[in-house]
C-alpha positions in Angstrom: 12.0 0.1 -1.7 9.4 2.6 -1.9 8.8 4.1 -4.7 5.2 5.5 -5.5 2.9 6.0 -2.1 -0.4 7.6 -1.6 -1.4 10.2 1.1 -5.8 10.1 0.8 -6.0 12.7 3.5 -4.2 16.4 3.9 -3.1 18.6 6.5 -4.5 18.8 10.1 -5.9 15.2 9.7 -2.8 13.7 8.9 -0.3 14.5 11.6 -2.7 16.0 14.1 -1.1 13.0 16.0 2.5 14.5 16.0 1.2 18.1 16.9 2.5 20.5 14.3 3.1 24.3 15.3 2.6 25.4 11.7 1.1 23.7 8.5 2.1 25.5 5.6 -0.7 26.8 3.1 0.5 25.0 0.0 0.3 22.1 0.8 -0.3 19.3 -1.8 -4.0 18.3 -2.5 -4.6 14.4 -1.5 -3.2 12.1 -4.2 -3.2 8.3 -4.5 -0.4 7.7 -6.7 3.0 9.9 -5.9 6.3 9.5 -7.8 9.3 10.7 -7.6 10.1 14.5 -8.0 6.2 14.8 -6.8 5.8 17.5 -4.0 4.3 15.9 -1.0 4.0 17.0 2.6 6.5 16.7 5.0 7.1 17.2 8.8 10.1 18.8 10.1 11.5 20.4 13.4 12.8 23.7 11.8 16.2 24.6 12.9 15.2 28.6 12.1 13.8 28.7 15.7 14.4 28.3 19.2 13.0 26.0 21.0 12.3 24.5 16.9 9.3 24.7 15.5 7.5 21.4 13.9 6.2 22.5 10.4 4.5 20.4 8.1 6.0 21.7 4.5 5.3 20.4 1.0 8.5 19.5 -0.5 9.8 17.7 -3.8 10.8 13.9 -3.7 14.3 12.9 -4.4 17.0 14.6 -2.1 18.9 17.6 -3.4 21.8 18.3 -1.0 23.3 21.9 -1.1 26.1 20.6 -3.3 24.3 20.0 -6.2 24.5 21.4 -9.3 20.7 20.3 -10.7 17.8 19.6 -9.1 18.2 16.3 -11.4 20.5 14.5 -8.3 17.2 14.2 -6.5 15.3 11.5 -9.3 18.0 9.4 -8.4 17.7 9.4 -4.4 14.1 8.9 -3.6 15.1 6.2 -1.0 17.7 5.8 0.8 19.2 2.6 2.6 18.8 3.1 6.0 21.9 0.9 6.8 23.8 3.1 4.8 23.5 6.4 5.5 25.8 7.4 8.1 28.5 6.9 5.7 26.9 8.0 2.1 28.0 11.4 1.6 24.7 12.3 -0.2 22.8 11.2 3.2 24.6 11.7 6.4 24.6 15.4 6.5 21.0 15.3 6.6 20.6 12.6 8.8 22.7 14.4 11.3 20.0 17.4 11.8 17.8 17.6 9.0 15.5 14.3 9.3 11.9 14.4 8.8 8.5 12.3 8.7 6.7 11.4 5.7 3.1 11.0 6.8 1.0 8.9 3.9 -1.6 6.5 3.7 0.2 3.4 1.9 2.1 2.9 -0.8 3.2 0.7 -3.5 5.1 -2.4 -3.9 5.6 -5.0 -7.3 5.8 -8.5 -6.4 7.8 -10.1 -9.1 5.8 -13.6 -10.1 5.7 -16.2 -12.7 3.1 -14.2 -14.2 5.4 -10.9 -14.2 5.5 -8.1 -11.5 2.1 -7.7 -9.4 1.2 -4.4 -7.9 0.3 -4.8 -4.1 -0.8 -1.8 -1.8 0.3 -1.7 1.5 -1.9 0.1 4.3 -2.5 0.3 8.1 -5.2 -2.1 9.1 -7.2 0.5 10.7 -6.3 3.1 7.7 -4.5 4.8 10.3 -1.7 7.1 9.0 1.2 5.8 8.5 4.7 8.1 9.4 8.0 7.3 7.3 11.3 8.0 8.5 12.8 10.8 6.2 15.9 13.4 5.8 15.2 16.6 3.9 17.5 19.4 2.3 17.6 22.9 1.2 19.5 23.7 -2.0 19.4 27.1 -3.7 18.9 27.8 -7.3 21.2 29.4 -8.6 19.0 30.3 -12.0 16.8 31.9 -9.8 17.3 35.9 -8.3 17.5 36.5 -4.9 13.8 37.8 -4.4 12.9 34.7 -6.3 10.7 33.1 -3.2 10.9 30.1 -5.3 15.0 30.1 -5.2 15.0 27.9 -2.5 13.6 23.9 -3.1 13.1 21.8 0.0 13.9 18.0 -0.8 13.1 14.8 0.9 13.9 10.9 0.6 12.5 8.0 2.4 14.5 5.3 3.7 14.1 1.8 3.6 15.5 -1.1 5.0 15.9 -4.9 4.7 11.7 -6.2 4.9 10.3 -8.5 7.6 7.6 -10.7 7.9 4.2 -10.8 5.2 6.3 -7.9 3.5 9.6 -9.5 2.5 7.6 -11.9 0.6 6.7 -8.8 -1.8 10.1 -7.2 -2.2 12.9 -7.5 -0.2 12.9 -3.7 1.0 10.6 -1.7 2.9 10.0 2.1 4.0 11.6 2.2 7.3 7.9 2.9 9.6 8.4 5.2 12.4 5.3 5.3 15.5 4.0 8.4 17.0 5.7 7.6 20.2 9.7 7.9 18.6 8.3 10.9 16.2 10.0 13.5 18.8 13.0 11.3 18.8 13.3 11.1 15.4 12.7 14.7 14.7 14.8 16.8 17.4 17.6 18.1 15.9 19.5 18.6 18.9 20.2 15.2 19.0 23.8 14.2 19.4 23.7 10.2 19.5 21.9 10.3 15.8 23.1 6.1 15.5 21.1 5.5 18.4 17.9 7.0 17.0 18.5 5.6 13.9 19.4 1.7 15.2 16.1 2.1 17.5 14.3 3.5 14.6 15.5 0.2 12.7 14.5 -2.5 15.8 11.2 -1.0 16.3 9.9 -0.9 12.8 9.7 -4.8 12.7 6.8 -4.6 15.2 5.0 -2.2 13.1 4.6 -4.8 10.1 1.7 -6.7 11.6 -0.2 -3.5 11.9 -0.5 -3.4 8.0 -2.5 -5.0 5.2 -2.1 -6.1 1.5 -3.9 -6.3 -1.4 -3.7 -7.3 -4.6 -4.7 -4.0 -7.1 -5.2 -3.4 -10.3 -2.1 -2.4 -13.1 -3.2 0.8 -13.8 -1.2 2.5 -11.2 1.7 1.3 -13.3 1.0 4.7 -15.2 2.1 7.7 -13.0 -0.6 9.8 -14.9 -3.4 7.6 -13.1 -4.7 8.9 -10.0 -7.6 8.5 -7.8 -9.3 6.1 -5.1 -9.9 3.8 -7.4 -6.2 2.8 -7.7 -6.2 1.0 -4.3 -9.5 -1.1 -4.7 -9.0 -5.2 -4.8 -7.8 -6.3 -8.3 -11.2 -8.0 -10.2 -9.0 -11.0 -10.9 -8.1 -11.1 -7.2 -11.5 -11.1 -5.6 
């Protein structure tokens, strides 16, 4: 699974790789410990234009589809099983036109151990950025006025599948890693054969896994109030 990644770098030099037609303003300030219901930046090919526009947009983790009542849906459905969401009436309307990147740095996995769970960070090698395979929503708050420009929440979840190589000996899921050359793929949400993008997303993501690194950290991140670089230096212990 994924549940708590870092992004150490913001904007422009994050995705210049994907070549975004708009960054938005507000995006989130670097951070190296992001949970749930965090805002984080995410890239999308807006539908609101034509040909679409690729936007980089901060949005809140934990997908609220339309439907929902709450935003409180979203805590629950930070990832979402890639093999599984063509048929998951929470996920397949999004995956259909509304699927995104999630750029970040790393992120976090526990290793459960004789010694109890030990917190690993995952990374490119080259501390390259990493892009995620996503699906976003829109859902309208109803609490909130029409003029309310904060009426509208965007949404995103990352999806995972079942982990390969070096990482399956940490946790038996893993963010489902998209590279720069199926971004467009990925993105366009013209596409009509969405199984085909998504089976190709899931054979090529294998490759990707001996691009990465691990290291043993420290437990601190364990606390979703810590945050700084100091969160993905070597554990003492593990030196």
């Amino acid at each position: 699974m994924c549940g708590r990644f870092v992004v150490a770098r913001a904007g422009e030099e994050l995705v210049s790789v994907l070549r975004a037609d708009v960054i938005a303003d507000d995006l989130p300030a670097p951070s190296f410990n992001i949970a749930p219901t965090d805002r984080a930046a995410i890239v999308l090919d807006s539908v609101k234009s034509e040909p679409p526009l690729r936007r980089v947009e901060a949005a809140r983790w934990g997908l609220v589809p339309g439907w929902a009542k709450d935003l409180s849906i979203g805590a629950r459905a930070f990832n979402a099983r890639a093999e599984e969401v063509e048929q998951k009436p929470m996920f397949r309307n999004a995956l259909v036109s509304r699927r995104a990147i999630v750029p970040c740095t790393g992120w976090y996995e526990w290793k459960t151990g004789p010694a109890g769970k030990v917190p690993h960070y995952l990374h490119a090698a080259d501390d390259a950025p990493i892009f995620l395979a996503g699906l976003y929503e829109w859902w309208r708050d109803p609490g909130r006025a029409d003029e309310d420009p904060a009426r509208w929440v965007l949404s995103f979840t990352i999806l995972t599948r079942s982990s390969v190589g070096a990482l399956a000996d940490i946790h038996d899921r893993m963010p489902l890693m998209v590279d720069a050359d199926h971004a467009d793929a990925w993105l366009d949400p013209s596409t009509e054969n969405v199984g085909d993008v998504l089976d190709a997303a899931m054979d090529a993501a294998p490759s990707m896994v001996h691009t990465l690194d691990d290291r043993v950290i420290g437990s601190a991140v364990g606390n979703v109030r810590n945050n700084g670089p100091e969160l993905i230096q070597p554990a003492l212990d593990a030196a």
